[in-house]
C-alpha positions, -999 to 999 in steps of 0.1 A, spaced: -247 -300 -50 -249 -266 -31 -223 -245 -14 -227 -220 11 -205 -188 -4 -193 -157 7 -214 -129 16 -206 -97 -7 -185 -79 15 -163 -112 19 -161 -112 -16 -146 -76 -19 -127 -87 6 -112 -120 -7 -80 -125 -33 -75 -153 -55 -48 -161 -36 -73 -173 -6 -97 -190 -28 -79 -228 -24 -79 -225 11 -112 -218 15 -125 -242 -11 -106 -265 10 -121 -256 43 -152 -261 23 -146 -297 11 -140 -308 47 -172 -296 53 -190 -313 28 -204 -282 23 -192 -280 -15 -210 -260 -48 -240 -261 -68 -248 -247 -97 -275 -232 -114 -273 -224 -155 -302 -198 -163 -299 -204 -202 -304 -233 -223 -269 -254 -227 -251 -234 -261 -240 -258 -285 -202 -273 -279 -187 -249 -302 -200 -220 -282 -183 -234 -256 -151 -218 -244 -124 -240 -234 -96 -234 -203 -66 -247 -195 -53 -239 -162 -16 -234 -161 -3 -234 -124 -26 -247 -103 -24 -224 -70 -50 -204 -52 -45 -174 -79 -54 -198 -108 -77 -221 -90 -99 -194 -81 -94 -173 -114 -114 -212 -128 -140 -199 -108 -145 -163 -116 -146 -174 -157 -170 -202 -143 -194 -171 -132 -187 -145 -163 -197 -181 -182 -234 -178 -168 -230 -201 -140 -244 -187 -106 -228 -203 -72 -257 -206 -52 -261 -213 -7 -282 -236 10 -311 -218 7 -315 -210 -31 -298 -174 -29 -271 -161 -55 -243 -152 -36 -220 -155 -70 -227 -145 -106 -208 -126 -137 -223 -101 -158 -203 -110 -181 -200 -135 -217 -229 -155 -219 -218 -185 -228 -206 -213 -213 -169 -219 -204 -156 -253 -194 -117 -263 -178 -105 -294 -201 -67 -289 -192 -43 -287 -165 -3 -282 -159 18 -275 -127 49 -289 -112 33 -306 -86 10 -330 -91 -3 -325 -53 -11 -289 -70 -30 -306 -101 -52 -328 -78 -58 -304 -49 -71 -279 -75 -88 -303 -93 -111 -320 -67 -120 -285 -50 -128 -271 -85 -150 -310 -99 -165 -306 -69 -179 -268 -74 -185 -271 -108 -194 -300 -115 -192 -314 -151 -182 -281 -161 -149 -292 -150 -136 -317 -178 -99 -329 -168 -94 -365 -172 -62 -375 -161 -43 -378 -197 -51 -342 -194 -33 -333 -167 4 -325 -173 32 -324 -149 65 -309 -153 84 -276 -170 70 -283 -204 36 -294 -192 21 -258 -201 29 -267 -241 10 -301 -234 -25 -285 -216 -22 -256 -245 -20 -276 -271 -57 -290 -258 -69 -256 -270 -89 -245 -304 -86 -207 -318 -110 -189 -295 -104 -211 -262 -81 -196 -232 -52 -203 -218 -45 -191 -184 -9 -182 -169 -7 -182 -136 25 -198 -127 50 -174 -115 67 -144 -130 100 -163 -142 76 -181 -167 55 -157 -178 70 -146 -209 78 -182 -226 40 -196 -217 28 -163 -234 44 -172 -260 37 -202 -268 1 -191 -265 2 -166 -290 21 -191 -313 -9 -214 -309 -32 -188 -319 -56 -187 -285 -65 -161 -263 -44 -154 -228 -53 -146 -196 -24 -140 -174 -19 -132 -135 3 -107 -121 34 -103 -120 42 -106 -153 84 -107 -156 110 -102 -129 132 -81 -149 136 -63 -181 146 -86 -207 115 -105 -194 90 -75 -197 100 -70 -232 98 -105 -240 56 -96 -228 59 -66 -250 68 -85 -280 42 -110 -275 13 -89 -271 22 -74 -301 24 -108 -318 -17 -109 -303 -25 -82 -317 -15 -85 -352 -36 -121 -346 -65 -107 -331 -59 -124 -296 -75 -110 -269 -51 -104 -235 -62 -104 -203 -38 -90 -176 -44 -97 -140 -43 -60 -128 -78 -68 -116 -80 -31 -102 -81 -15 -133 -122 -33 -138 -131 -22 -105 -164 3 -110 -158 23 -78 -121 32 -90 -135 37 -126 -162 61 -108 -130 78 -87 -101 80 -118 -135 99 -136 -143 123 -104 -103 133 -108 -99 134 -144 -135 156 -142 -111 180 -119 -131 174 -87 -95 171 -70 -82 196 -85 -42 190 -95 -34 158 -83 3 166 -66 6 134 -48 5 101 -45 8 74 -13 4 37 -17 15 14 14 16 -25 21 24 -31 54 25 -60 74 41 -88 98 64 -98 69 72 -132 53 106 -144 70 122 -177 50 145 -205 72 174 -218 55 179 -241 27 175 -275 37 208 -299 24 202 -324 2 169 -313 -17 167 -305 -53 172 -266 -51 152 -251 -81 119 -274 -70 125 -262 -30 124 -231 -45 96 -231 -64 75 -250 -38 44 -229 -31 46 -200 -13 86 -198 -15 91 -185 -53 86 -146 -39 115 -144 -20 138 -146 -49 141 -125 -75 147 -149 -104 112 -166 -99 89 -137 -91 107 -102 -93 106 -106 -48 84 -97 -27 80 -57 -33 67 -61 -66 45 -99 -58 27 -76 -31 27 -39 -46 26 -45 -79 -15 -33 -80 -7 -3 -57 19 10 -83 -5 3 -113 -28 22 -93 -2 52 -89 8 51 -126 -33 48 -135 -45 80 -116 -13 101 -128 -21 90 -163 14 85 -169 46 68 -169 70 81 -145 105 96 -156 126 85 -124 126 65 -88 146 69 -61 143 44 -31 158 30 4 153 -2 19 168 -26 41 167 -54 70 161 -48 106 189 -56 127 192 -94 138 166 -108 112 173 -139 106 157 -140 68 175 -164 42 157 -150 13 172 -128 -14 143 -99 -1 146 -68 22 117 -57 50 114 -21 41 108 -6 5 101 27 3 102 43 -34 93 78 -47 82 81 -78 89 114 -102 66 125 -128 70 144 -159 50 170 -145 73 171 -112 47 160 -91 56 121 -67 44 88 -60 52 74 -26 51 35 -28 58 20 14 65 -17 18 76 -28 54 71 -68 62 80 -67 101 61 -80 127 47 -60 155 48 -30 139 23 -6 122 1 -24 96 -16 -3 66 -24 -14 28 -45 15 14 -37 44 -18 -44 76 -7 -47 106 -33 -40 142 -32 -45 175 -54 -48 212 -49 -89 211 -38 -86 179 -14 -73 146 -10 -96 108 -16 -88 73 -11 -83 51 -41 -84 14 -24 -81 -4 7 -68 -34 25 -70 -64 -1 -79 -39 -26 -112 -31 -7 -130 -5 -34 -130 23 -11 -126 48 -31 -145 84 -17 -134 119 -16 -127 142 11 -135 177 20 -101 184 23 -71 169 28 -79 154 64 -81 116 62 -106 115 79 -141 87 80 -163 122 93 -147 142 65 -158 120 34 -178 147 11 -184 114 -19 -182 73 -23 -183 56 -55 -213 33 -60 -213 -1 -42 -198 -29 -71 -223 -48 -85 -193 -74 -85 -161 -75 -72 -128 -64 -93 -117 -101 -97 -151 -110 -114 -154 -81 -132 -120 -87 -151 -133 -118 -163 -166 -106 -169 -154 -78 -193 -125 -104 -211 -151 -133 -220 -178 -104 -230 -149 -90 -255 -143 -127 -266 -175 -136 -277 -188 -105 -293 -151 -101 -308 -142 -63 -295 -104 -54 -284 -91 -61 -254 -53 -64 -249 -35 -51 -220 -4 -67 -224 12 -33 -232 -1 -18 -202 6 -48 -177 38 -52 -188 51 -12 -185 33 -9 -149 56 -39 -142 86 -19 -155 77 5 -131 76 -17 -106 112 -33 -114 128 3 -119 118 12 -83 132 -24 -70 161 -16 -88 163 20 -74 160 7 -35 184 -22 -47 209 -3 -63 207 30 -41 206 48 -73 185 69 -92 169 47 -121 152 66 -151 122 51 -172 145 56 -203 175 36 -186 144 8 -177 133 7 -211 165 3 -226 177 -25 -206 184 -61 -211 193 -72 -172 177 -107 -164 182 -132 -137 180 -159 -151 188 -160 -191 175 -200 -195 147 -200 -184 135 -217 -214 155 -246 -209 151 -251 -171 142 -288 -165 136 -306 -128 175 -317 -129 190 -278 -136 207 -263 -109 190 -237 -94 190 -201 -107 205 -185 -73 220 -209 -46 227 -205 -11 259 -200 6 268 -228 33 243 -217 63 215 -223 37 213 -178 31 206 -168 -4 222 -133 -16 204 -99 -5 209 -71 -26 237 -45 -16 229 -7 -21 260 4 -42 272 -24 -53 236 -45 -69 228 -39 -109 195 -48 -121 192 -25 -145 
């Protein structure tokens, strides 16, 4: 079987999020992978086991990237390596699956069997369908296999759990709670892992991305001087939701793909399912935490949007040291689009990423942002940041070295849900008062079952509640 793949600067350019849809495109071309393996086959218990748990574009393609940091190499119609890890060295095969949908399951399935092959090892008594179906595909597991989370935020913390319990190693997409009680639910856990020796992977894929490693080094080396500023923005036509339709089952409408970010109860809404990366980035190159946000927000006038979401974030961030992070999220067609983190410090200003994470990360004479005023560029990747993540987790795996960033993950989430709840509130919300907080949406999550009423429901034209400045707590 062979596939023709993504050049490299497509696959900079190209999220997990997209990887279904183009696998698709690729199945109705009957265009679909090959694999080469460049070692001789390991013996079984060398092999790692996954189970996939939510079966979307994030988790479908995530199969693929441990696929590659497992040794195998997605090759084109003409022999050429267009796809391969640097990463474990030993093979890694899928043997479980579990989503809500069993369109989800089978999609995912067929695009991934048909990739990879008999390195894809789901029979249909191992595919699991419902609320509880992430216990059944983890309980498929041995210690040292993989379980990987990638269902929305809402269920983050009990799949974690349950993981940990279980005694296997966790790799889990953003986001990663959509409120407090949630995040320290994650904290708890990968505490749990570590006492166990669990490795955690945290889908902050930015963080494993050699030009930014080559940047955060260049600024903590004091090329920039002081940094003083921070500006990370996500712009773009938005992500408008119709009504509720009468006479569906609520909960599953909402949690029909694509629809869980535009309520806060499933995935924290849509500031923190888009920015969440730009934010880790602002908290990574400060080194820090912050001590306070402060934000505005709202809808512009005559939007018809039924979700629980505004159209315009903007956030600023207060460090310790005094100096700001400006996060800008605007979802409105027909205006100005940007998605780029821009640095600045006492010598000159640089560019830490670009649109869908792009690794453009240079420096500038100055503090002109400007392409004829770039004075440094980081290194070209050798692999992109989504690779690399997996690459570096499977690598700590096998040779047994520490690797948990659930700490991490989860307090860059905070962050994010203390400037959500700044904007939302229209108050000042301080790390200390995120920290200490016990807010959730939705306290049974646990116990949610395909005939529980919905977390949230909407009022009689089908509109879901929008957060009210001065009057909304989620802290």
């Amino acid at each position: 079987m062979r596939m023709t793949h993504m050049n490299q600067s497509q696959n900079h350019l190209t999220s997990r999020r997209g990887f279904i849809r183009t696998t698709g495109q690729l199945a109705a071309a009957s265009a679909l992978a090959g694999v080469s393996i460049p070692y001789v086959h390991a013996a079984e218990n060398n092999t790692i086991h996954l189970a996939l748990i939510g079966c979307g574009g994030r988790g479908t393609g995530a199969v693929a990237n441990a696929m590659s940091a497992g040794g195998l190499v997605l090759v084109d119609d003409s022999g050429t390596n267009r796809a391969k890890g640097t990463g474990s060295g030993g093979p890694v095969k899928l043997i479980a699956m579990a989503d809500l949908r069993a369109d989800r399951i089978e999609q995912s399935h067929k695009a991934l069997s048909q990739m990879l092959g008999d390195w894809v090892d789901v029979p249909p008594e191992r595919r699991f369908l419902g609320f509880d179906a992430y216990r059944h595909a983890i309980d498929c597991l041995r210690p040292g296999d993989v379980a990987m989370l990638t269902t929305h935020a809402a269920f983050r913390a009990p799949h974690l759990e349950y993981a940990v319990q279980k005694g296997v190693h966790v790799f889990m997409e953003k986001d990663f709670a959509a409120d407090p009680a949630g995040i320290k639910r994650i904290l708890r856990a990968g505490e749990a892992a570590e006492k166990k020796n669990l490795k955690i992977a945290a889908g902050l894929m930015c963080r494993h991305s050699a030009a930014r490693q080559a940047l955060i080094q260049q600024i903590r080396d004091g090329a920039m001087g002081d940094v003083q500023l921070v500006r990370a923005y996500r712009m773009d036509p938005g992500y408008l939701m119709g009504p509720f339709p009468k006479g569906q089952n609520e909960l599953l409408w909402q949690l029909t793909p694509g629809r869980p970010f535009q309520f806060m109860w499933s995935s924290g809404g849509i500031l923190i399912e888009l920015m969440i990366h730009q934010i880790d980035e602002c908290f990574w190159i400060k080194d820090s935490w912050p001590v306070s946000a402060h934000g505005v927000g709202g809808r512009f006038a005559g939007s018809t949007d039924c979700s629980q979401n505004l159209d315009s974030y903007s956030i600023e961030y207060t460090f310790a040291d005094g100096t700001k992070a400006l996060v800008t999220g605007r979802y409105i067609p027909n205006c100005h689009e940007d998605f780029a983190t821009f640095v600045h410090g006492t010598k000159c200003a640089a560019k830490f990423s670009g649109s869908i994470h792009a690794p453009t990360s240079w420096l500038y004479k100055d503090q002109r942002i400007e392409q004829d005023n770039i004075t440094w560029k980081a290194p070209k990747e050798a692999v992109n940041p989504w690779q690399a993540e997996w690459d570096d987790f499977l690598s700590d795996i096998r040779n047994d070295r520490p690797h948990n960033e659930a700490r991490r993950a989860a307090l860059s989430n905070l962050g994010a849900i203390m400037g959500r709840a700044a904007v939302h509130s229209g108050k000042i919300i301080t790390w200390e008062e995120a920290m200490a907080s016990n807010f959730q949406f939705c306290d049974h999550v646990d116990q949610l079952t395909a005939d529980s009423p919905a977390p949230v429901t909407a009022d009689a034209q089908g509109c879901y509640p929008a957060p009210i400045p001065g009057k909304t707590v989620e802290i």
